[in-house]
Biotite code that builds the C-alpha atoms (Angstrom):
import biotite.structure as struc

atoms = struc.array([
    struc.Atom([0.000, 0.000, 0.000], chain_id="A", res_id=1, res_name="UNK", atom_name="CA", element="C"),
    struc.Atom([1.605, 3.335, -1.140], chain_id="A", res_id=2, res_name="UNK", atom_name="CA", element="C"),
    struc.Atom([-0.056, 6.780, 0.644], chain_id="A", res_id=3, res_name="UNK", atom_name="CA", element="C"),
    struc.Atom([-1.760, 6.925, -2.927], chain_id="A", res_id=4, res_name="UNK", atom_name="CA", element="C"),
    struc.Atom([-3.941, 4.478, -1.362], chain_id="A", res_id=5, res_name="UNK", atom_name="CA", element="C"),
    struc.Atom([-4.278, 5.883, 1.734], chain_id="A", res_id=6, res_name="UNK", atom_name="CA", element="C"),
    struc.Atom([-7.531, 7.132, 2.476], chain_id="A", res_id=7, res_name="UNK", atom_name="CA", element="C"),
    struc.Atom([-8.073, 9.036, 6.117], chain_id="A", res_id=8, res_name="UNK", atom_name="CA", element="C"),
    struc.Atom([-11.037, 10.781, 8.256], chain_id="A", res_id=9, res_name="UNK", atom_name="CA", element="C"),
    struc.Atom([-11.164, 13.608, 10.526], chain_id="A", res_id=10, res_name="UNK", atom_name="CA", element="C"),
    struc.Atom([-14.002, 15.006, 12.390], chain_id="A", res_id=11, res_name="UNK", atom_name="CA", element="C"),
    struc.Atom([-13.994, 18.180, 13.280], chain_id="A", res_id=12, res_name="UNK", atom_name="CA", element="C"),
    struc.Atom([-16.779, 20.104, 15.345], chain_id="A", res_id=13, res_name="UNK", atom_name="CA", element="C"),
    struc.Atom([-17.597, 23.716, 14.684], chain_id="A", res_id=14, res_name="UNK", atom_name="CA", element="C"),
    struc.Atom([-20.608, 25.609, 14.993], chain_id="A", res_id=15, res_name="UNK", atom_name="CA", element="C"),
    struc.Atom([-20.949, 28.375, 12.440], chain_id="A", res_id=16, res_name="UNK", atom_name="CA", element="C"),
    struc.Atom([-23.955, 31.142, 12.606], chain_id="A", res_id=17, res_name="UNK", atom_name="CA", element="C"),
    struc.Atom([-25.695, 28.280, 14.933], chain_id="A", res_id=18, res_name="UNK", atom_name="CA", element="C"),
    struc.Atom([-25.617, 25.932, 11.489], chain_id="A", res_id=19, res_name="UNK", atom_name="CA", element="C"),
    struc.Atom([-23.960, 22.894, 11.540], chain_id="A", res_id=20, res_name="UNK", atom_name="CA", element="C"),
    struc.Atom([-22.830, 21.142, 8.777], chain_id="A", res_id=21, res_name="UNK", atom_name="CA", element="C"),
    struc.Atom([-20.856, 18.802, 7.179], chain_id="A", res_id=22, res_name="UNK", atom_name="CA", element="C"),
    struc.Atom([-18.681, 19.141, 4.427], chain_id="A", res_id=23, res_name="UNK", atom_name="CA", element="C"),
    struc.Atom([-17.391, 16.045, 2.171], chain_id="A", res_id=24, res_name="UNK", atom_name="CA", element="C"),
    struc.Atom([-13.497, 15.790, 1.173], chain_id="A", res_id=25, res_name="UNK", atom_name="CA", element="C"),
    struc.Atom([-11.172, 11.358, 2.238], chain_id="A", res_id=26, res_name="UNK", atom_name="CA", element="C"),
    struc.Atom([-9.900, 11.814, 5.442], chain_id="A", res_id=27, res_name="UNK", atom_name="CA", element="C"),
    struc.Atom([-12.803, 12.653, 8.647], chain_id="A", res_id=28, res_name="UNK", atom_name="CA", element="C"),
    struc.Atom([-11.979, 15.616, 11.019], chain_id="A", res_id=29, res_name="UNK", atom_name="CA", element="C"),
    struc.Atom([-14.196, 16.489, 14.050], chain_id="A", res_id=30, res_name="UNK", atom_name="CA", element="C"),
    struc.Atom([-13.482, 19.942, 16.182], chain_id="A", res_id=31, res_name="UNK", atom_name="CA", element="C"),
    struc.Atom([-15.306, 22.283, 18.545], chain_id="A", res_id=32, res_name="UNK", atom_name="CA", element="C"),
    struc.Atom([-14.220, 25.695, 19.783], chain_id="A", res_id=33, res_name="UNK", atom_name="CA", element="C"),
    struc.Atom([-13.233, 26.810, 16.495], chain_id="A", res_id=34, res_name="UNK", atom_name="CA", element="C"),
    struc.Atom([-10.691, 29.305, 17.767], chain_id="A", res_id=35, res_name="UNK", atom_name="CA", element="C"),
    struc.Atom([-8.768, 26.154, 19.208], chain_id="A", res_id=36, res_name="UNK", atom_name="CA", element="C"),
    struc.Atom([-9.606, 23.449, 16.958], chain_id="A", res_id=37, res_name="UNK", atom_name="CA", element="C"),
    struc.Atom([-8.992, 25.264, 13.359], chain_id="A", res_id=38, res_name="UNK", atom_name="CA", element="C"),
    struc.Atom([-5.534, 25.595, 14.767], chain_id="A", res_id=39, res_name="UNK", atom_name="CA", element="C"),
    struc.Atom([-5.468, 22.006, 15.606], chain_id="A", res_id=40, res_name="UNK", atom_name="CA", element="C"),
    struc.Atom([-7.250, 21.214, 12.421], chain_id="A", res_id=41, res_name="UNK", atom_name="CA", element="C"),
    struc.Atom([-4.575, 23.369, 10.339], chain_id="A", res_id=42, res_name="UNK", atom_name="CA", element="C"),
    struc.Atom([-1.397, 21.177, 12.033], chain_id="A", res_id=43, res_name="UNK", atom_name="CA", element="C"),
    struc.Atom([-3.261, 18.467, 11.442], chain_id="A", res_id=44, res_name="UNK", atom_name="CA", element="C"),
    struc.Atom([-3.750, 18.912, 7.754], chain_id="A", res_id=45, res_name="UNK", atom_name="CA", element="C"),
    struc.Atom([0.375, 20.426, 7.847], chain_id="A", res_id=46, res_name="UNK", atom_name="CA", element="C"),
    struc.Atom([1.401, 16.999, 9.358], chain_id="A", res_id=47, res_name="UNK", atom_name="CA", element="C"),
    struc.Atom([-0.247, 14.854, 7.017], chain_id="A", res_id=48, res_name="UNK", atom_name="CA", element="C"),
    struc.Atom([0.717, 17.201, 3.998], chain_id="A", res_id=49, res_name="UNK", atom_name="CA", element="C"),
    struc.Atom([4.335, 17.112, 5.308], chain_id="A", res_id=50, res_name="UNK", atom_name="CA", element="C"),
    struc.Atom([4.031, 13.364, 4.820], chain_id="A", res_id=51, res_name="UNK", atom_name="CA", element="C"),
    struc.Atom([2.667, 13.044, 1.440], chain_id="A", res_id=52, res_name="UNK", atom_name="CA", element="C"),
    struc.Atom([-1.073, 13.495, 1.660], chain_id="A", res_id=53, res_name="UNK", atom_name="CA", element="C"),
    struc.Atom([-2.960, 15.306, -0.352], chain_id="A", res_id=54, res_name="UNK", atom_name="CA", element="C"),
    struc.Atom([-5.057, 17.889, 1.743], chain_id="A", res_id=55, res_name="UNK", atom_name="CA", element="C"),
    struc.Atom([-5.977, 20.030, -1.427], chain_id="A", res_id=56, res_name="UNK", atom_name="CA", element="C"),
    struc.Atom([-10.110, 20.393, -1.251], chain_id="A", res_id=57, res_name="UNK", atom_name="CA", element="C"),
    struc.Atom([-9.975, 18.653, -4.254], chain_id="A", res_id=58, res_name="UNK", atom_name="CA", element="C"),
    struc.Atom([-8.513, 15.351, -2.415], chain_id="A", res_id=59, res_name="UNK", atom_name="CA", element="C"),
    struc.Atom([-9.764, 12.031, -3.024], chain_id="A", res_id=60, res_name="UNK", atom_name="CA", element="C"),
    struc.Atom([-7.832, 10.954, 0.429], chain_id="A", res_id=61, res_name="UNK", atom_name="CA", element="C"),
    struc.Atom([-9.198, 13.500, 2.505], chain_id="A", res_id=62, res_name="UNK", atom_name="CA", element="C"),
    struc.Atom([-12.596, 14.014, 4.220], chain_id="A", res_id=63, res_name="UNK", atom_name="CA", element="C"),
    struc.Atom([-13.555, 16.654, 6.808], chain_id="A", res_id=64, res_name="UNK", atom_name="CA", element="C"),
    struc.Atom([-16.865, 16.982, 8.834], chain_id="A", res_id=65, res_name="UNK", atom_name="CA", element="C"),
    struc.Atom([-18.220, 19.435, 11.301], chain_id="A", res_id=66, res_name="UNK", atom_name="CA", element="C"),
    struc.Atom([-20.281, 18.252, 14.642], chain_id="A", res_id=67, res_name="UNK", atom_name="CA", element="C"),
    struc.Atom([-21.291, 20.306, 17.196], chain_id="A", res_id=68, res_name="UNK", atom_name="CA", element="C"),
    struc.Atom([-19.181, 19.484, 19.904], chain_id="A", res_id=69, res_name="UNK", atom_name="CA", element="C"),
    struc.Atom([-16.667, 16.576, 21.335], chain_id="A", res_id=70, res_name="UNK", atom_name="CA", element="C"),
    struc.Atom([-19.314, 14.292, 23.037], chain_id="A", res_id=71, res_name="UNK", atom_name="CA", element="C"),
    struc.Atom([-20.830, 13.719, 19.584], chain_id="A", res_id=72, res_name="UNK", atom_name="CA", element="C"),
    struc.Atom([-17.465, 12.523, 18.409], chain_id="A", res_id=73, res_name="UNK", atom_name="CA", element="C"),
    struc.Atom([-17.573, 8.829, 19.090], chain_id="A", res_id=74, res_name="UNK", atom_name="CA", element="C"),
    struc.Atom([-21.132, 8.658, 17.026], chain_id="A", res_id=75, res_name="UNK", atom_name="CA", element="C"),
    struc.Atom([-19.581, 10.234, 14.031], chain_id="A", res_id=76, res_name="UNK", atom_name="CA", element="C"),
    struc.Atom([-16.438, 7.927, 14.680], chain_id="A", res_id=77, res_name="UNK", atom_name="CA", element="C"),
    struc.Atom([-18.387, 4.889, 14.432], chain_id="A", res_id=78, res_name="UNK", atom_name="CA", element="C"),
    struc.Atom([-20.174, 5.676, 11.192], chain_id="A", res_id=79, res_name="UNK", atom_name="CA", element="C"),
    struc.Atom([-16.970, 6.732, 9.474], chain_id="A", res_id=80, res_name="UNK", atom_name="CA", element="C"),
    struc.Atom([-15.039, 3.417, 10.894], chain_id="A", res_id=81, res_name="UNK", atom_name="CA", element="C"),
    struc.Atom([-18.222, 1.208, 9.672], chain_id="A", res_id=82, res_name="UNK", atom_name="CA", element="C"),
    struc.Atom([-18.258, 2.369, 5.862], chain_id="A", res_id=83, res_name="UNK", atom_name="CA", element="C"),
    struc.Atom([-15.166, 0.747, 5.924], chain_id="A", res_id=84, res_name="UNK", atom_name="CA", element="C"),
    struc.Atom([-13.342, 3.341, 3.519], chain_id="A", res_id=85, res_name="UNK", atom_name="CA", element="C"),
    struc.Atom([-10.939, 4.504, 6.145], chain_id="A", res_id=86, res_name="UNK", atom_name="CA", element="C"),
    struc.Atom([-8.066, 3.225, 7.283], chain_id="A", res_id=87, res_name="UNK", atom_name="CA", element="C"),
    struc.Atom([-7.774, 5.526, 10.211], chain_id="A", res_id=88, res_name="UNK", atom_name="CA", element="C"),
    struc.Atom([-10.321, 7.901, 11.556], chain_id="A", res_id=89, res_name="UNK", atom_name="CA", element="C"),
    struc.Atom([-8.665, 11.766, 13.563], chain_id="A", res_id=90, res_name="UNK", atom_name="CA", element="C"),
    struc.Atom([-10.946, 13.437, 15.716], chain_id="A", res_id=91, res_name="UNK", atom_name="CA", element="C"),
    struc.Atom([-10.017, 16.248, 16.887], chain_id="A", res_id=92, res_name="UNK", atom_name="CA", element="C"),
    struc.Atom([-11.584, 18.680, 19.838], chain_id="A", res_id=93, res_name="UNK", atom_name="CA", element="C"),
    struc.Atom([-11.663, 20.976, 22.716], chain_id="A", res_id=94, res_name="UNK", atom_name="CA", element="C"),
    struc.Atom([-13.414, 21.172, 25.640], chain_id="A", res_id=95, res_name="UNK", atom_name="CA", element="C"),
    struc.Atom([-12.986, 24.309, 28.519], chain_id="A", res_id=96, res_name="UNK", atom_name="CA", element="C"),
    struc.Atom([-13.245, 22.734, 31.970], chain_id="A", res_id=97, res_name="UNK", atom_name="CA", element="C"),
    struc.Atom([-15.129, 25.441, 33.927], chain_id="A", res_id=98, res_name="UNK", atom_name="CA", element="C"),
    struc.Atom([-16.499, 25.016, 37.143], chain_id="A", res_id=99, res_name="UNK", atom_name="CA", element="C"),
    struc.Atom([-19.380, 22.031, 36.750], chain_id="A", res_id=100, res_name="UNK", atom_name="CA", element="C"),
    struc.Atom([-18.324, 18.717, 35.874], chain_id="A", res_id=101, res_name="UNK", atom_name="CA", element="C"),
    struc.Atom([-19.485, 19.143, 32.146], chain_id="A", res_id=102, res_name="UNK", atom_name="CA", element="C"),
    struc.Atom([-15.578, 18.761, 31.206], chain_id="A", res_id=103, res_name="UNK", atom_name="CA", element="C"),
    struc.Atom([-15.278, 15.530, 33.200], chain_id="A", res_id=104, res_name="UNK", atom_name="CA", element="C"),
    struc.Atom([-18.656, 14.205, 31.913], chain_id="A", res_id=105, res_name="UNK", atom_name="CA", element="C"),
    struc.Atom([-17.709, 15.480, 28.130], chain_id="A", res_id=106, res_name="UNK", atom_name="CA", element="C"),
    struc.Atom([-13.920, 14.026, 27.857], chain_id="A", res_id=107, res_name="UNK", atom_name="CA", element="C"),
    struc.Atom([-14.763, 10.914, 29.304], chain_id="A", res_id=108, res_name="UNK", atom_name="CA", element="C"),
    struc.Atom([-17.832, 9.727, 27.564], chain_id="A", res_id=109, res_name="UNK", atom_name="CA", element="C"),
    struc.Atom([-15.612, 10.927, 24.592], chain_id="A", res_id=110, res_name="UNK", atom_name="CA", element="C"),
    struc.Atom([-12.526, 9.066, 24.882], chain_id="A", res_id=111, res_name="UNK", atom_name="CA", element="C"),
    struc.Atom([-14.566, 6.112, 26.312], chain_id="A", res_id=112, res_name="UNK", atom_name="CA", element="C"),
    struc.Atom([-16.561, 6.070, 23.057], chain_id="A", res_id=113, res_name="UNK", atom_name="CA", element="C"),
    struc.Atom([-13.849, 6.315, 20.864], chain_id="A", res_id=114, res_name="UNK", atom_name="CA", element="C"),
    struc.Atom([-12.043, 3.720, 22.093], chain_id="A", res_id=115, res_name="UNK", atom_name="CA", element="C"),
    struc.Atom([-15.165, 1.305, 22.067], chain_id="A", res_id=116, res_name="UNK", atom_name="CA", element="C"),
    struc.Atom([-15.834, 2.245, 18.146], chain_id="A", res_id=117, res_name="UNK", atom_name="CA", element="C"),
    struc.Atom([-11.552, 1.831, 17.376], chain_id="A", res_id=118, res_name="UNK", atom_name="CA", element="C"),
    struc.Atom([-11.964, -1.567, 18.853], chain_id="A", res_id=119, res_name="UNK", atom_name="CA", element="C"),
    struc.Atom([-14.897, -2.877, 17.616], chain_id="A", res_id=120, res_name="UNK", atom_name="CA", element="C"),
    struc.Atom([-14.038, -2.068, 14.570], chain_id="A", res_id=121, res_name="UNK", atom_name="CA", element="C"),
    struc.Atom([-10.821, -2.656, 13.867], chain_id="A", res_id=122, res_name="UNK", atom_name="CA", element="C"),
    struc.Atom([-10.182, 1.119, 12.781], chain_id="A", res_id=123, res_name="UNK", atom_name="CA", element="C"),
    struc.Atom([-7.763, 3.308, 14.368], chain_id="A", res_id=124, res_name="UNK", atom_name="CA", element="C"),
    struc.Atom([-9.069, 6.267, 15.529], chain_id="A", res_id=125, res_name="UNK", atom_name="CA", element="C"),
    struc.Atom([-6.215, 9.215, 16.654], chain_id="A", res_id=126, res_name="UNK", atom_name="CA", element="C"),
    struc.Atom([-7.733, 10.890, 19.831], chain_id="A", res_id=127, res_name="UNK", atom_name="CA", element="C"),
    struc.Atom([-7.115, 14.653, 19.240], chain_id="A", res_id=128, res_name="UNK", atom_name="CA", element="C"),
    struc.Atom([-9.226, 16.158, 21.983], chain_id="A", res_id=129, res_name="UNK", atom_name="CA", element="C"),
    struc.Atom([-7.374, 18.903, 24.413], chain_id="A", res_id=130, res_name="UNK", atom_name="CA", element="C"),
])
């Protein structure tokens, strides 16, 4: 398998002008907090440009979607991972601990979820979420 053949998702969560949307490209990218996570987004699509994938919005490798926020992240995960036309899903997100337990609650029904969709799967999934 050459990175030619490579095909990779990232889900990224953003909320726009309270729209959400998705928008179709190979890889899957998920992000909240758009301040934070278009910067992580933007290494993210450096990295995998610095090693030979094609990140143009033309890309057949590369998909990107939008969801509104980290704990949706594992459901988006799993119906990436089950089309079976990734061979790795990147999710990437933020959440602000404040002074309730929503961060607690939030990162670990998201990491908890991720891992259950990677191995049920079979599909690596690269947890990206500050």
């Amino acid at each position: 398998m050459t990175l030619n053949d490579v095909h990779l998702g990232i889900i990224f969560s953003e909320k726009l002008d309270g729209i959400f949307y998705i928008e179709q490209a190979s890889y899957w990218v998920l992000l909240d907090y758009h301040v934070i996570t278009n910067k992580l987004l933007s290494g993210c699509l450096d990295c995998l440009s610095r090693h030979g994938i094609d990140v143009s919005e033309s890309s057949k490798q590369l998909d990107v979607a939008w969801v509104p926020g980290s704990f949706e992240l594992p459901i988006i995960s799993q119906q990436l991972a089950r089309q079976g036309k990734y061979e790795v899903v990147i999710t990437l997100g933020a959440v602000i601990r404040g002074d309730t337990p929503h961060f607690d609650v939030v990162i670990s029904e998201a990491s908890k979820g991720i891992a259950t969709v990677s191995r049920e799967t079979g599909v690596p999934i690269i947890f990206g979420v500050l």
